[in-house]
C-alpha positions in Angstrom: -14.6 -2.8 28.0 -15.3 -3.5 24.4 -17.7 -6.0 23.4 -16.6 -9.0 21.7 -17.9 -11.0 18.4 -17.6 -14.7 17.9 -16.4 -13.9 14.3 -16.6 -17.2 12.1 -13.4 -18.5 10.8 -14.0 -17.9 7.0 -14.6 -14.2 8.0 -11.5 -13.6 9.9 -9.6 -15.2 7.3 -11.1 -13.1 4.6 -10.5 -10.1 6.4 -6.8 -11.2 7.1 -6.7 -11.5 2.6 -8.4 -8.5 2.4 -5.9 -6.7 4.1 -2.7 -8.4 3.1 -3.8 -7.9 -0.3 -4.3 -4.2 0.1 -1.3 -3.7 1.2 0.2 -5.8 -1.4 -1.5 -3.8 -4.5 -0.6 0.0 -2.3 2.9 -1.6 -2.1 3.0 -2.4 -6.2 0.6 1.1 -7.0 4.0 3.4 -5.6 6.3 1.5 -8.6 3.9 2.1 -11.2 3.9 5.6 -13.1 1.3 8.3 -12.2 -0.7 7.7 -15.0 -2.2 4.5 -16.5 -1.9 6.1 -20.2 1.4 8.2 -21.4 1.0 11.7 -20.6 3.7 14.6 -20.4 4.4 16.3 -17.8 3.6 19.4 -16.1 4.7 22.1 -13.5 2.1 24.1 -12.0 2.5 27.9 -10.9 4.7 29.3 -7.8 2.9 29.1 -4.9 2.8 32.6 -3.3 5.3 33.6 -0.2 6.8 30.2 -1.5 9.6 28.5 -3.4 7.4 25.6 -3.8 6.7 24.7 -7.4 4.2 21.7 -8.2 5.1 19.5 -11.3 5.1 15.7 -12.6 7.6 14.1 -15.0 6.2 12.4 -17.9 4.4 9.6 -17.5 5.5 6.6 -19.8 1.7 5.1 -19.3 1.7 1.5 -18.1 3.5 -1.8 -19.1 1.9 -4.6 -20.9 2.6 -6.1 -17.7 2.0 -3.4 -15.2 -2.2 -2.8 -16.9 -3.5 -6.5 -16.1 -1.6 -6.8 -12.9 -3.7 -3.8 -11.2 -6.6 -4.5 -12.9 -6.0 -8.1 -11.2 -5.3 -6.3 -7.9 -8.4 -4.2 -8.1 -11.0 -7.6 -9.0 -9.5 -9.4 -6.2 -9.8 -6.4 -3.6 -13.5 -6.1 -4.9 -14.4 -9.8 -4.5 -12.2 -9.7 -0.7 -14.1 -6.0 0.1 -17.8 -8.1 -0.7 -17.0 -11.0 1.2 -16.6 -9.5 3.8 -19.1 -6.8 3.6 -21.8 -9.1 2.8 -21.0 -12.0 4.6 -24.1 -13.5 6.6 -22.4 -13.1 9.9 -23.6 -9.5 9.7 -27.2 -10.3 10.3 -26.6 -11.9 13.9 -25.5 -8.6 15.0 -27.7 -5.8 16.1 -27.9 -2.8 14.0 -26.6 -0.5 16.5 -23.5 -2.6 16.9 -22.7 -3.4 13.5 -19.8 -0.4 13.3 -18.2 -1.9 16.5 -17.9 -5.1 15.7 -16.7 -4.1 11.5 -14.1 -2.0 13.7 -13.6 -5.2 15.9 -13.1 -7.1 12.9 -10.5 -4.9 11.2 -8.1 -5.2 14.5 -9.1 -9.1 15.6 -5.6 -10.2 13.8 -3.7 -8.4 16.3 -2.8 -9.8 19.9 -4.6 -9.2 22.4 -3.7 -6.5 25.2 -2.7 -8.0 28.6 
């Protein structure tokens, strides 16, 4: 049976942000185009005993709108990603259980198994 962690408040909530914001920003990164600048396109060699041909449309670079937003994104997952990481909950646990309970952590928003 795994152990369990008496996880304070503030940390589970941060870890809930953390990942609702991440998968906010991955969500908003798949609309935006491949590169932050504009940059043409390219298409790479066959590949051998294939049909398969590697290539990328231009890239119109970035909106006006598109640049701050991910930079916002990115700040907000960094502050979130410390939080958490360095939050002084991690000193009460042992060293040797430190992975467990960061794993423990990551899953404590889901229900619990019956």
């Amino acid at each position: 049976m795994p152990k369990t962690f008496p996880f304070p408040q503030d940390l589970l909530e941060a870890q809930v942000t953390l990942r609702e914001t991440r998968a906010a920003y991955e969500e908003y990164a798949r609309t935006l185009p491949w590169s932050a600048e504009p940059m043409p396109g390219w298409e790479g060699d066959k590949q051998l005993h294939s049909s398969y041909r590697s290539h990328k449309e231009d890239s119109p670079g970035y909106t006006e709108e598109q640049a701050p937003e991910t930079v916002r994104f990115r700040a907000r997952l960094l502050e979130l990603s410390t939080a958490v990481s360095t939050h002084p909950f991690w000193d009460s646990v042992d060293v040797g259980d430190r992975v467990e309970a960061r794993m423990a952590l990551k899953h404590a928003h889901e229900p619990a198994e019956a």
